[in-house]
C-alpha positions as CSV (number, residue, x, y, z in Angstrom):
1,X,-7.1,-4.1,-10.9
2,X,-6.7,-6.2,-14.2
3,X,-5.6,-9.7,-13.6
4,X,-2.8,-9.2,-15.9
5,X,0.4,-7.2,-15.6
6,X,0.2,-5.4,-19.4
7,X,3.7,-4.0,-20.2
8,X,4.1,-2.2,-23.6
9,X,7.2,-0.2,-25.3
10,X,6.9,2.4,-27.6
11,X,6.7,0.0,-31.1
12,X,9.9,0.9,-33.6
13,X,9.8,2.9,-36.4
14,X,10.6,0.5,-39.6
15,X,12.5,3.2,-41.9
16,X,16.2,2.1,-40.7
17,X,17.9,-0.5,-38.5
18,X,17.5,-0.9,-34.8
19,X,20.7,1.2,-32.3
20,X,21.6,1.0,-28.7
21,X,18.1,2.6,-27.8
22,X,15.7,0.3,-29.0
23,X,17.4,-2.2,-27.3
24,X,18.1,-0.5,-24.3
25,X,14.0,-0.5,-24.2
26,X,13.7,-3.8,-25.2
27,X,15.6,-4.6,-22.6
28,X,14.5,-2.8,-19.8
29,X,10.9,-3.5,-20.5
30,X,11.6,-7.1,-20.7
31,X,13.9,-7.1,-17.1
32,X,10.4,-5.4,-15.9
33,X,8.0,-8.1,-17.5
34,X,10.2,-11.3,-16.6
35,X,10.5,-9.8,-12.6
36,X,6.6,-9.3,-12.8
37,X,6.3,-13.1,-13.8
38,X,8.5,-14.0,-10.7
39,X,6.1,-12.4,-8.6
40,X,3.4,-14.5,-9.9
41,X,1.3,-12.4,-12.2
42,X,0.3,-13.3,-15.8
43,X,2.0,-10.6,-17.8
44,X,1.4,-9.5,-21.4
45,X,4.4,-8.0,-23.3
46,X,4.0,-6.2,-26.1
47,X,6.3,-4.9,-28.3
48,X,6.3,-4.4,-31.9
49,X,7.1,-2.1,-35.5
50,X,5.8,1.6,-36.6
51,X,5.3,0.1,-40.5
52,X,3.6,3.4,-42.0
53,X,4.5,7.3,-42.9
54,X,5.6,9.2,-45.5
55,X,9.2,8.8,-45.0
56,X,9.0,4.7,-45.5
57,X,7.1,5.4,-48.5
58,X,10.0,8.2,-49.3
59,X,13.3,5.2,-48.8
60,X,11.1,2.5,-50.6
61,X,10.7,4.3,-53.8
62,X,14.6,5.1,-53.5
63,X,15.2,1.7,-52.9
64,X,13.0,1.0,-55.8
65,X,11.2,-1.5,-53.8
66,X,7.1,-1.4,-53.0
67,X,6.7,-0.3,-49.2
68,X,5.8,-3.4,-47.8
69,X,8.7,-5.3,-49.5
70,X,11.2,-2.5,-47.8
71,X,9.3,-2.6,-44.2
72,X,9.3,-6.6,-44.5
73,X,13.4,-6.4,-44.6
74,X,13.8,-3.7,-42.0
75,X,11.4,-5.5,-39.6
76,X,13.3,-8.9,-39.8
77,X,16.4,-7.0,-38.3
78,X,14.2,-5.9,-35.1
79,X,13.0,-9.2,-35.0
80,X,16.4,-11.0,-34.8
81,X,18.0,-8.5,-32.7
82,X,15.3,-9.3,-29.9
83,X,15.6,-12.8,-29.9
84,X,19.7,-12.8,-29.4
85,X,18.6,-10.3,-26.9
86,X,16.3,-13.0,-25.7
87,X,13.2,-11.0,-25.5
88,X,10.4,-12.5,-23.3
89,X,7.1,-10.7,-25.5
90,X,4.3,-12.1,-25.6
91,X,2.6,-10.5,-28.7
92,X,4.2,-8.4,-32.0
93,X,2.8,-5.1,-32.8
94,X,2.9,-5.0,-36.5
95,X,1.1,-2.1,-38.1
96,X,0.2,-3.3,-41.5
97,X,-1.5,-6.5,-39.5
98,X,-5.1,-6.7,-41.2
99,X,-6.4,-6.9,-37.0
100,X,-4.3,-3.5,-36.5
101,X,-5.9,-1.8,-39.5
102,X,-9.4,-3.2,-38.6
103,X,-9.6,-1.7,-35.1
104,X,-7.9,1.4,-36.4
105,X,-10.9,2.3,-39.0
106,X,-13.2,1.3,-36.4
107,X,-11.6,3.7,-33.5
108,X,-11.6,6.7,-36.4
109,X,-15.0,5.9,-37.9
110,X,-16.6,6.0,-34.3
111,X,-14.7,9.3,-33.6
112,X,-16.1,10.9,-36.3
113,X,-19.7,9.5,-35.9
114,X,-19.1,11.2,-32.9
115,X,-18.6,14.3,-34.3
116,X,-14.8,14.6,-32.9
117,X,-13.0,15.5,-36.1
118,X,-13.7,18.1,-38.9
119,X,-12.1,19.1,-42.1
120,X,-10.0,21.8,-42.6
121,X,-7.8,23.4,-45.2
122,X,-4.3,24.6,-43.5
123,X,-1.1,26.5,-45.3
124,X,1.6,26.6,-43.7
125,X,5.6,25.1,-42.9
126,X,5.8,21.1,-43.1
127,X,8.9,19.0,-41.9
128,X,9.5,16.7,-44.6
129,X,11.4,14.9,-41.7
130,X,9.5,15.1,-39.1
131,X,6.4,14.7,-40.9
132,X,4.4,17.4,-39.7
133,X,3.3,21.1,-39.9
134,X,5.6,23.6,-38.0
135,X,4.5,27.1,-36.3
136,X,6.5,29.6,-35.5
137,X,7.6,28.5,-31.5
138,X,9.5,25.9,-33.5
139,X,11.8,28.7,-35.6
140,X,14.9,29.4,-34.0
141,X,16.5,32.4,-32.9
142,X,17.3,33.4,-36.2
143,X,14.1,32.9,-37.7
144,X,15.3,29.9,-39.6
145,X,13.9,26.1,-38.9
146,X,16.7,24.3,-37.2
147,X,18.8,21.1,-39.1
148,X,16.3,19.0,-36.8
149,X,13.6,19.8,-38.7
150,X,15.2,18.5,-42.1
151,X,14.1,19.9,-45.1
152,X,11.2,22.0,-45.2
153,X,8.4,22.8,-47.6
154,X,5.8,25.0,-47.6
155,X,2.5,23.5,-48.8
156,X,-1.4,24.2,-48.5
157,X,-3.7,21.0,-48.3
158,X,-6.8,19.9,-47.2
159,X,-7.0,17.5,-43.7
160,X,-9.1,16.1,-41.3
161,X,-8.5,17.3,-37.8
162,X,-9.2,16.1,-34.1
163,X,-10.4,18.2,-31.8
164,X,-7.5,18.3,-29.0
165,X,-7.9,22.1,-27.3
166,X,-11.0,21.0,-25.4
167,X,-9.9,18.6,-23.9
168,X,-6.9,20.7,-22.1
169,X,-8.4,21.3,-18.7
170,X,-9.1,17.7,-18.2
171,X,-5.8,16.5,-18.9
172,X,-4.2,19.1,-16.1
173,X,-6.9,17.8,-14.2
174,X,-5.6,14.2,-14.5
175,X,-2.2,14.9,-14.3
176,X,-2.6,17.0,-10.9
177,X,-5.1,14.4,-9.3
178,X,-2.8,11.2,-10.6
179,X,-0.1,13.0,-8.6
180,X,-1.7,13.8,-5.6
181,X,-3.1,10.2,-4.9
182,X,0.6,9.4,-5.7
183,X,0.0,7.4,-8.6
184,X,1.4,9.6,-11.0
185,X,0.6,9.7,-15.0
186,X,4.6,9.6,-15.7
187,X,7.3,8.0,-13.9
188,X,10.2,9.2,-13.1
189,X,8.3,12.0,-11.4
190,X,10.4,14.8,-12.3
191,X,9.1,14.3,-15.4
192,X,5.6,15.3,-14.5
193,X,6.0,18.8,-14.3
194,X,7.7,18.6,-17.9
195,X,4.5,17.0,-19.2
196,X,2.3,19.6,-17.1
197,X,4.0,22.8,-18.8
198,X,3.6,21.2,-22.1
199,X,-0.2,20.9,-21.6
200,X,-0.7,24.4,-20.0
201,X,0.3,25.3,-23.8
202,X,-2.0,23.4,-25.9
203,X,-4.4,25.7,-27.8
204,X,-4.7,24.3,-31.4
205,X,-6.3,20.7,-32.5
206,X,-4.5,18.2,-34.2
207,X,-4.0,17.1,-38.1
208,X,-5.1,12.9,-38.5
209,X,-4.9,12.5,-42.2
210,X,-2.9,12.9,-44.7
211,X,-4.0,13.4,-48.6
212,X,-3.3,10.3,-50.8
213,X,-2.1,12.7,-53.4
214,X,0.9,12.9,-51.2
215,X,0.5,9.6,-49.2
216,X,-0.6,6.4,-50.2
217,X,1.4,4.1,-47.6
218,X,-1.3,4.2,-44.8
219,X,-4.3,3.3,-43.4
220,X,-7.5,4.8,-45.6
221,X,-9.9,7.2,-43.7
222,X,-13.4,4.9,-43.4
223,X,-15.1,7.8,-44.1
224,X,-12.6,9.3,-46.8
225,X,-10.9,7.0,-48.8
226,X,-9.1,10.3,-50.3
227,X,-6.9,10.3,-47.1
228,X,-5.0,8.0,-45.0
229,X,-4.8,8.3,-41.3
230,X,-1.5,10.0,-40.2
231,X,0.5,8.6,-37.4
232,X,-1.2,9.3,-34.3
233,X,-4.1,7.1,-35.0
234,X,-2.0,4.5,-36.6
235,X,1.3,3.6,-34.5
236,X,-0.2,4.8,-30.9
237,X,-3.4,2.7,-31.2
238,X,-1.2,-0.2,-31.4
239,X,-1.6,-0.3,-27.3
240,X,-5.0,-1.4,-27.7
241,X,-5.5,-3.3,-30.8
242,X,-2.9,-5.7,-30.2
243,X,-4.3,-6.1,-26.9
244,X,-7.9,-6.6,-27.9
245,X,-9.4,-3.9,-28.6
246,X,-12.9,-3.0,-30.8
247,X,-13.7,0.4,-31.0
248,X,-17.5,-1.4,-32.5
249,X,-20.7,-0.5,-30.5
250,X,-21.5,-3.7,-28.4
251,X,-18.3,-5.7,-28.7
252,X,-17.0,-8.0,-26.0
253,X,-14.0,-6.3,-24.1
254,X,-13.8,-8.7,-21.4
255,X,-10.1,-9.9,-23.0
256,X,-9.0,-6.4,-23.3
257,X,-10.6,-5.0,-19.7
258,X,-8.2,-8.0,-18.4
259,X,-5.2,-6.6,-19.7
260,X,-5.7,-2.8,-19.1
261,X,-4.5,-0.1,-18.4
262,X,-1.0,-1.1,-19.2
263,X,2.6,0.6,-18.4
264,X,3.9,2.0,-21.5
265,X,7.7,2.3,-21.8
266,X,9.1,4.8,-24.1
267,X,11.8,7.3,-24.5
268,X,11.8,10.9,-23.5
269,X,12.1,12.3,-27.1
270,X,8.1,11.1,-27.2
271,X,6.4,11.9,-23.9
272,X,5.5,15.3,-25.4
273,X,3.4,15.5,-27.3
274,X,2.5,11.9,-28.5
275,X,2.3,10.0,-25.2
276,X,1.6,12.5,-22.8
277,X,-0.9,14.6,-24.7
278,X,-2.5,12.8,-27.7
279,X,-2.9,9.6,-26.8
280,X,-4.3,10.4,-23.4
281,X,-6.8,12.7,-25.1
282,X,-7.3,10.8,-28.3
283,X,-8.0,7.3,-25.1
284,X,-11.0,10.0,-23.4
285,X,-12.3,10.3,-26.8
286,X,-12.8,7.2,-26.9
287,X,-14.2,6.4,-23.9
288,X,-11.8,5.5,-21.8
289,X,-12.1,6.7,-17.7
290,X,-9.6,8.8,-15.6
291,X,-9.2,5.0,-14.0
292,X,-8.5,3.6,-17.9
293,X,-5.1,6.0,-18.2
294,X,-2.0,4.2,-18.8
295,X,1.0,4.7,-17.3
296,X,4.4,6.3,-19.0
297,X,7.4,5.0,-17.9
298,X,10.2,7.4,-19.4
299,X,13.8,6.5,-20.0
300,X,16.8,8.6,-20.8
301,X,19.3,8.4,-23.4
302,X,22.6,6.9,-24.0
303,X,24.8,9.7,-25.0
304,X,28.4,9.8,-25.9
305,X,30.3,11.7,-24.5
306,X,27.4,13.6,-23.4
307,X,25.7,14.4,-27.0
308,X,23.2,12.6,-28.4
309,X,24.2,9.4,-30.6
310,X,23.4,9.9,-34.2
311,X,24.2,8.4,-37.3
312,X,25.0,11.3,-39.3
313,X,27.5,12.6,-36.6
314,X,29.2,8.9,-36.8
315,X,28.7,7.8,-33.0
316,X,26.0,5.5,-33.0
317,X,26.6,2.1,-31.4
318,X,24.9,-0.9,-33.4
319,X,23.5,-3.6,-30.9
320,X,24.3,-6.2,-33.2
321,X,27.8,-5.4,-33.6
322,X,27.8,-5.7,-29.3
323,X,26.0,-8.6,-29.7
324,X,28.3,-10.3,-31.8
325,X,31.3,-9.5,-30.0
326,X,30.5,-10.0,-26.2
327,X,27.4,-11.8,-26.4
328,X,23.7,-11.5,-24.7
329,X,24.3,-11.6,-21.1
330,X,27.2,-8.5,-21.4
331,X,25.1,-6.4,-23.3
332,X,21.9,-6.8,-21.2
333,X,23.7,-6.5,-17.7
334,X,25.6,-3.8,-18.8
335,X,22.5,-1.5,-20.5
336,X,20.6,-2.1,-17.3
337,X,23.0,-1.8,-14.7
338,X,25.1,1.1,-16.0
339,X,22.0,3.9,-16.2
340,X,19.4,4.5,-13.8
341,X,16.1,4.5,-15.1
342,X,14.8,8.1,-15.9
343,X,18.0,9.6,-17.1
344,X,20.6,10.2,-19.3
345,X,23.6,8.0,-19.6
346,X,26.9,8.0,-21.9
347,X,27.6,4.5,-23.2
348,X,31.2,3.3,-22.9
349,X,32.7,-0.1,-24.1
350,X,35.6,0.6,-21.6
351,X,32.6,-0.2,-18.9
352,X,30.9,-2.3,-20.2
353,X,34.1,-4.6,-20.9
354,X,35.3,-3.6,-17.3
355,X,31.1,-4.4,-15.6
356,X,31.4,-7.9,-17.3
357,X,35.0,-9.0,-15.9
358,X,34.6,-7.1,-12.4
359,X,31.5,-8.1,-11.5
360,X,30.3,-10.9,-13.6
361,X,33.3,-13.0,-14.6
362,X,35.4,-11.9,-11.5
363,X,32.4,-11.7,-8.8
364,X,29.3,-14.1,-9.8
365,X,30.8,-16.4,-12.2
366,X,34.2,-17.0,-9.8
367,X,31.7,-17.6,-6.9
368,X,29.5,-19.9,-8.4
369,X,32.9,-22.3,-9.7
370,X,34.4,-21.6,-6.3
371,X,31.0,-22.7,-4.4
372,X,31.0,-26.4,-6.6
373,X,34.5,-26.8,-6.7
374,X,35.0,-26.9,-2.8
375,X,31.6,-28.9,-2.2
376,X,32.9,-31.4,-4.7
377,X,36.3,-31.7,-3.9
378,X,35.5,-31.9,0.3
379,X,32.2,-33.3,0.4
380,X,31.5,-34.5,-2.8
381,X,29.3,-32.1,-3.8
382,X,26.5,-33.1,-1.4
383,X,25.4,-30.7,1.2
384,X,24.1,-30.8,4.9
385,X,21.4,-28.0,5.4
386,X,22.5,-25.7,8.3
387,X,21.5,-22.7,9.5
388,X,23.7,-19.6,8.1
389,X,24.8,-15.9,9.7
390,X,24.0,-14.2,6.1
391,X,20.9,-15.7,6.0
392,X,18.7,-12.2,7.2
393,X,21.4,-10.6,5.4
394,X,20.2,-12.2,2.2
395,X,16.5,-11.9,3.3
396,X,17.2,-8.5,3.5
397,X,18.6,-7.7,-0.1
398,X,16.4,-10.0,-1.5
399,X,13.3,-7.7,0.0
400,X,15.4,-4.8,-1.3
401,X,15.9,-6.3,-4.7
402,X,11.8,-6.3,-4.8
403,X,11.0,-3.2,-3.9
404,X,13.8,-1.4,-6.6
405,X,12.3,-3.7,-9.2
406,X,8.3,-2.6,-8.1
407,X,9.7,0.6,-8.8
408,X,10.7,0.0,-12.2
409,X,14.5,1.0,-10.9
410,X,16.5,-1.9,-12.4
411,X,19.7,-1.0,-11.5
412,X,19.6,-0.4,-8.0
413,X,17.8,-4.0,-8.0
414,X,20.6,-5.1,-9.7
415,X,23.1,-3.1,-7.0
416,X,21.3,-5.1,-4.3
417,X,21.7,-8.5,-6.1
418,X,24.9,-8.1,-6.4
419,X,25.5,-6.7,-2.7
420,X,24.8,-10.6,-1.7
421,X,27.7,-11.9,-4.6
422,X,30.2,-9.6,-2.7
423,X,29.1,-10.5,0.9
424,X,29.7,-14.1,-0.7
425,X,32.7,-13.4,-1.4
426,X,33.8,-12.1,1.5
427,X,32.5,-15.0,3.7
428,X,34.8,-17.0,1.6
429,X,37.8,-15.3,2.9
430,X,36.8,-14.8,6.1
431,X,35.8,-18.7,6.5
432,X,38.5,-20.0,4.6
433,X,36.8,-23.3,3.8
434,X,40.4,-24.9,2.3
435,X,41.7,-24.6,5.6
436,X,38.2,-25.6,7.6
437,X,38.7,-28.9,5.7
438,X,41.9,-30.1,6.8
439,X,40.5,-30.1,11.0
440,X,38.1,-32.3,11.8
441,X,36.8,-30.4,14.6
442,X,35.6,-27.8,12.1
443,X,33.3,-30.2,9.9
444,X,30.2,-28.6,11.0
445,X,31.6,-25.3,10.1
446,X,32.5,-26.0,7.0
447,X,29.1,-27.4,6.0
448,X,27.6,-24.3,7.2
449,X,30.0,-22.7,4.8
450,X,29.6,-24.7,1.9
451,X,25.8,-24.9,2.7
452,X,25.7,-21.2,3.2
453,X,27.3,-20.4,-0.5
454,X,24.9,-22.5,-2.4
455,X,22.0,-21.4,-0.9
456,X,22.9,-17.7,-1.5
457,X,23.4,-18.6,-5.1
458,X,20.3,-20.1,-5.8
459,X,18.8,-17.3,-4.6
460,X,21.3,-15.4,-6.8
461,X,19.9,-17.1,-9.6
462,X,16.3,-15.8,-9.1
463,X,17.3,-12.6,-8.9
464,X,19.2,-12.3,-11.8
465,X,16.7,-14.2,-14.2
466,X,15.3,-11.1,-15.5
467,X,18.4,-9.6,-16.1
468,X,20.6,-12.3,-17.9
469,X,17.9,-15.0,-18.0
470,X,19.7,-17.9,-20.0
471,X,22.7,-17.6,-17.3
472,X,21.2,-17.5,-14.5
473,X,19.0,-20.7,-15.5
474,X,22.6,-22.3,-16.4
475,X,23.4,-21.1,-13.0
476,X,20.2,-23.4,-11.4
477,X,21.6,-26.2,-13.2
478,X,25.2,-26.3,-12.4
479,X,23.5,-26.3,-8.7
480,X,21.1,-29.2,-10.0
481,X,17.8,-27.1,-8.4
482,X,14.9,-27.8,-10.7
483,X,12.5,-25.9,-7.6
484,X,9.9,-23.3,-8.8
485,X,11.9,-19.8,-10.0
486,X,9.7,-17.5,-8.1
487,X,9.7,-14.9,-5.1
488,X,8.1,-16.8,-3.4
489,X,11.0,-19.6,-3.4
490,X,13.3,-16.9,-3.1
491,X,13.6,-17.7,0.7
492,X,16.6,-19.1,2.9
493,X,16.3,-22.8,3.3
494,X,15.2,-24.6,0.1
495,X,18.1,-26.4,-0.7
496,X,17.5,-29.6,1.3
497,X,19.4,-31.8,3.2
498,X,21.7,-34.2,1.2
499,X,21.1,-31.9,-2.0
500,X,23.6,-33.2,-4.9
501,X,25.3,-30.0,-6.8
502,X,26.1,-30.1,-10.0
503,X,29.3,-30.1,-11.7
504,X,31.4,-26.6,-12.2
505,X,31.4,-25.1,-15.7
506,X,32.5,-21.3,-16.3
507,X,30.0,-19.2,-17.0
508,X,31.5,-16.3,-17.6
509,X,34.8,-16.4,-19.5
510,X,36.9,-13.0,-19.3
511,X,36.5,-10.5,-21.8
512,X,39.7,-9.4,-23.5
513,X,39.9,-5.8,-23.9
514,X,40.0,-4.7,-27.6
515,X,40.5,-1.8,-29.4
């Protein structure tokens, strides 16, 4: 086992601006890194930009801009977005990074020193789009390339390919073995059998390069500086030589063997075939063991009213613009509690407006400023450490709350964490600490109360931190704890006795609904 937790998403495409996916990623991946850090491993997050291809070399010319000038202005709007989403990475993936193109040349020189590619002149169909040949599986019923496939050329050129077909049987093999020790290559499992099917199909190798003729924005062949390497050995090799990779006979891995394998996080739309097929393949080529795979976590899509989002059909959501108007903490709680991880949502601004008052303004934020009001106003905000009746039942989410996020299943985490805000809640009205305070005979009651409420939110706190980190920290300081964040101090009891609370401040002001 490596002694570091390495967590990757699927690195953005630079050729327009970021939408409610890539964050949704983002997002997710972070929640997953920052709980991993709670449990006390070193993690390495790694997230970064797909700089190359064809089609940025196609919008910088139209722009009338060189390539790296255009890449340079789309990247800065990923890199802004994450940090008012308040990304936790620890490394950016940039593909035109000199240490990027340097392990590249040296993963495809070794490959074929090895004897793994081989030239090859092909005629046929090519997605202008989708950058890539087409065969005939991908016509339609009527014969015709569908609007996905965007305009479409037929050309005959020279390439340099990698030999995929042989390396079928081992792949099933993999996939069926992963499973059955019930570690399995792709989570959510259902998604196995998808990937399966797909790999019972493969019979032809794959195309690496591209002709300079056609496209200069890449990364030259070592052996043939006539070609640039397409995008398989360009923007999936980011895994590894951002995390300290050299593909160089004899050169020290130790920093990289700490890391990996990692858990990749990436979107459905590219399990098959660039996750799920070539890079595990294009990893054995390489060298890599059946032990060395990495791990594919898939998510779905937001949708709107079922369909995809899409720019050209005028529904896409811009994270910015959510951003802007209801700040971080909404936009993160509401992406990762409102879809379970694995499938398909359809994003609505009527819930995310309604999961921010209900359960955030309403539940958590109205607890916490109930909590420090009473303790200030009948005890003067110092508390007695009692023993409490929701202490096992806090134990018990808390336990819960680990296990769901192990899983990579954020929001029933998130459902379990919030389980302990509405038992609150309801303890408050049951107890009814405004009327505890006016008999004497119930002081020790009401301490339990009062002690009972703080405890659960500092707890509440550490729970949350992954999922709206800068408020749940404010959250530790209105309760004046400055104890470890951890797991392992997310047990009953560490408030002390005499503990001073802070002073109330809302946290979460109402959201207004808008048009």
């Amino acid at each position: 086992m490596p002694n570091t937790f390495f967590i990757t998403t699927a690195i953005d495409y630079t050729n327009g601006a970021p939408h409610i996916g890539h964050a949704y990623e983002k997002v997710l991946a972070d929640a997953i890194a920052r709980h991993q850090r709670l449990a006390g491993r070193d993690v390495f997050f790694l997230t970064g930009v797909d700089q190359h291809g064809q089609k940025v070399q196609q919008s910088a010319q139209k722009r009338g801009v060189e390539p790296a000038e255009f890449v340079a202005e789309i990247t800065s709007l990923f890199v802004e977005l994450w940090k008012k989403l308040d990304l936790s990475h620890d490394a950016w993936a940039a593909t035109v990074e000199n240490l990027h193109k340097s392990c590249v040349q040296g993963m495809l020189q070794r490959l074929w020193d090895e004897g793994q590619f081989y030239k090859s002149t092909q005629s046929g169909y090519y997605s202008v789009r989708q950058e890539q040949f087409l065969t005939e599986k991908e016509r339609g019923p009527d014969g015709e390339f569908g609007p996905e496939w965007g305009e479409v050329v037929l050309i005959e050129e020279e390439n340099y390919y990698f030999k995929l077909a042989e390396h079928r049987d081992w792949l099933l093999h993999l996939i069926d073995s992963r499973t059955q020790a019930g570690n399995p290559l792709v989570i959510p499992d259902f998604r196995v059998a998808e990937l399966r099917n797909a790999v019972e199909k493969l019979t032809g190798d794959l195309c690496i390069s591209r002709p300079k003729s056609r496209l200069t924005w890449g990364i030259e062949l070592p052996f043939d500086p006539a070609f640039v390497t397409y995008v398989w050995f360009d923007a999936l090799s980011n895994y590894i030589s951002f995390a300290g990779y050299d593909a160089k006979p004899g050169a020290d891995l130790s920093l990289f063997k700490s890391r990996w394998p990692a858990l990749h996080v990436i979107g459905k739309d590219i399990l098959i075939p660039p996750h799920g097929i070539y890079w595990m393949i294009m990893l054995r080529a390489l060298g890599f063991t059946d032990a060395e795979m990495p791990t594919l976590l898939v998510h779905g899509w937001w949708n709107i009213s079922g369909a995809k989002m899409s720019k050209s059909l005028g529904n896409s959501i811009d994270p910015e613009v959510l951003v802007a108007r209801y700040g971080q903490a909404a936009v993160r709680y509401y992406l990762l509690s409102d879809i379970s991880t694995g499938r398909d949502a359809d994003f609505s601004i009527e819930r995310l407006e309604q999961r921010y008052n209900a359960e955030l303004a309403n539940s958590l934020g109205n607890l916490l400023n109930r909590t420090l009001s009473m303790a200030k106003r009948y005890r003067s905000g110092i508390l007695r450490r009692m023993d409490s009746p929701l202490a096992a039942f806090v134990q018990e989410k808390t336990n819960a709350y680990d296990a769901a996020m192990s899983s990579y299943q954020v929001q029933a985490a998130i459902e379990a964490a919030m389980e302990i805000v509405t038992r609150c809640n309801a303890y408050v009205e049951e107890t009814a600490p405004w009327k505890l305070a006016k008999d004497p005979a119930q002081s020790d009651k009401l301490d339990e109360v009062l002690y009972t409420l703080s405890e659960s939110l500092r707890i509440i706190s550490i729970l949350m931190s992954p999922i709206i980190p800068r408020e749940a920290e404010a959250i530790r300081t209105q309760l004046n704890w400055q104890g470890e964040a951890s797991l392992a101090a997310a047990r009953w009891g560490a408030l002390p006795e005499g503990h001073q609370l802070g002073e109330p401040v809302p946290l979460f002001p109402r959201i207004e609904t808008q048009e």
